[in-house]
C-alpha positions as CSV (number, residue, x, y, z in Angstrom):
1,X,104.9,50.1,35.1
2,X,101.7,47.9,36.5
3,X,99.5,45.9,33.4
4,X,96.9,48.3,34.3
5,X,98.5,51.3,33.3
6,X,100.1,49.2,30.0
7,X,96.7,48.9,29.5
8,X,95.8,52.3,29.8
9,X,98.9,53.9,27.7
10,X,97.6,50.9,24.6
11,X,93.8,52.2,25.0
12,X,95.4,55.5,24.3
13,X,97.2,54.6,21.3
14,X,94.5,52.6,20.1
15,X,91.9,56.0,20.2
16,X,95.0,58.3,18.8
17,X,95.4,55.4,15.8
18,X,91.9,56.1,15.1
19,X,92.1,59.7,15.5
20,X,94.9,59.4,12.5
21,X,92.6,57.1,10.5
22,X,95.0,54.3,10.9
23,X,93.2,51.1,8.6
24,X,94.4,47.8,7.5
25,X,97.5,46.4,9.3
26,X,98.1,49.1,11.5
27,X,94.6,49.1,12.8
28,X,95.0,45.4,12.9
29,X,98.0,45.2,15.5
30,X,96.0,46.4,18.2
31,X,93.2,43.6,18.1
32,X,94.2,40.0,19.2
33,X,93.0,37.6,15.7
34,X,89.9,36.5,17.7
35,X,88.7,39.8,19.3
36,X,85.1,40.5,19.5
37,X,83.7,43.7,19.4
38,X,80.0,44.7,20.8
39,X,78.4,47.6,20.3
40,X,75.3,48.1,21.8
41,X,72.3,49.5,20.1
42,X,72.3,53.4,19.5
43,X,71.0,56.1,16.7
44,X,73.4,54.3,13.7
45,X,72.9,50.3,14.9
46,X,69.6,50.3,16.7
47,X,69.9,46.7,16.6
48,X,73.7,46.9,17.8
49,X,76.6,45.1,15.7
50,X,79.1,42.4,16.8
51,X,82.3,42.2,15.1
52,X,85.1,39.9,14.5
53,X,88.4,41.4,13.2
54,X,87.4,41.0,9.5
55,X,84.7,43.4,10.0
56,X,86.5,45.6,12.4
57,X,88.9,46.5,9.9
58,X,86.4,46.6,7.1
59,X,84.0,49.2,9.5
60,X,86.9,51.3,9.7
61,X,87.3,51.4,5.7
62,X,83.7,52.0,5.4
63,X,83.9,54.8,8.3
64,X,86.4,56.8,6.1
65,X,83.8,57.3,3.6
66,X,81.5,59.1,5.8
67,X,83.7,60.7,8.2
68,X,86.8,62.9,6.7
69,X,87.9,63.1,10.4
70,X,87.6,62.6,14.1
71,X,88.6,63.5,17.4
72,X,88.6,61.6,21.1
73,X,88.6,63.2,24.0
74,X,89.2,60.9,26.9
75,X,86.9,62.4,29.7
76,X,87.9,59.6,32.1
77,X,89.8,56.5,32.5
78,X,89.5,53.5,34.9
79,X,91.7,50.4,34.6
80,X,91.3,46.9,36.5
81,X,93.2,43.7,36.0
82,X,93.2,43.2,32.2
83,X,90.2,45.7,31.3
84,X,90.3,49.1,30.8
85,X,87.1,51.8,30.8
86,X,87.2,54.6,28.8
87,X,84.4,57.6,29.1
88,X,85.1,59.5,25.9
89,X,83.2,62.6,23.8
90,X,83.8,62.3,20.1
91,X,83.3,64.1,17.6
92,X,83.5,63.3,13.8
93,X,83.4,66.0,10.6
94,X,81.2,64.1,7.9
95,X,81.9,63.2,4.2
96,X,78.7,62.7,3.6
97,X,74.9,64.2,4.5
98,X,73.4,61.9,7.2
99,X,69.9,62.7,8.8
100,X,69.7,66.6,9.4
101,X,73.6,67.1,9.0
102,X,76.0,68.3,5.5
103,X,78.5,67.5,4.6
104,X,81.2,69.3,6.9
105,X,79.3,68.9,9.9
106,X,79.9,68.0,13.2
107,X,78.4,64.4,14.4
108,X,79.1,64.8,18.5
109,X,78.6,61.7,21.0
110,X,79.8,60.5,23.7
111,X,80.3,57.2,24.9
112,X,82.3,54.6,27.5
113,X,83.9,52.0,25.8
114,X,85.6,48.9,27.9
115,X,88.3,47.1,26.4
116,X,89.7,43.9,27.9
117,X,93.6,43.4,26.9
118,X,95.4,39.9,26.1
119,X,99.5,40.3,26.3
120,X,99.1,44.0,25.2
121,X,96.3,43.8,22.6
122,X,92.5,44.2,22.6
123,X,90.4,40.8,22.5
124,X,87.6,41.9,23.4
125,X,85.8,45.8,22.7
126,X,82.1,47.1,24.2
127,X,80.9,50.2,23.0
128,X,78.3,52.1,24.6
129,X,77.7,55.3,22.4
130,X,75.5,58.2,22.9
131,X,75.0,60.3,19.9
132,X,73.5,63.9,20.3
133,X,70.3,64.4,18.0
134,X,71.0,64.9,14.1
């Protein structure tokens, strides 16, 4: 099996961890201890966030308050060298009342994500999300 499709397979297991609501160390073993992760401005960060793996894991604590679940749907997938590109609609039932939406209700967007790989694991994460109006 080529890195590119090792890649590929781990970008899989990495949006299926989420999907599960994986936190803490199991979150953890897909990041290398100095990823950085960009995502650029949208609705929620209109100023966009940068991460380290502190605040990765904490984001995804945080997240579980406000989403009760979540599904990826990989629309398309690319993968070059050490990076792979995800294009991916997501949707996420929320915990709590955000903007226009209850609680129960779908928050859709879509969004490509590209993830560059180091010996198996992600060091480096850039989100480009599109949510639909709420």
């Amino acid at each position: 099996m080529s890195s590119e499709q090792v890649n590929l397979e781990n970008a899989f297991r990495y949006l299926a961890a989420l999907e599960s609501g994986a936190v803490g160390d199991e979150l953890a073993a897909f990041f290398t201890p100095d990823v950085v992760q960009q995502e650029f401005p949208n609705r929620l960060f209109p100023n966009g966030a940068r991460r380290g793996l502190a605040e990765i894991l904490d984001g995804a604590l945080r997240g579980k308050r406000v989403i009760s679940a979540q599904r990826f749907e990989v629309q398309n997938s690319f993968a070059h060298g050490s990076q792979a590109l995800l294009e991916v609609s997501w949707s996420g039932t929320l915990a709590i009342a955000l903007g226009t939406l209850d609680v129960g209700d779908a928050m859709r967007a879509r969004f490509a994500v590209i993830l560059e790989f180091r010996e198996g694991k992600i060091a480096a994460q850039r989100n480009y999300d599109c949510f639909d109006p709420w």
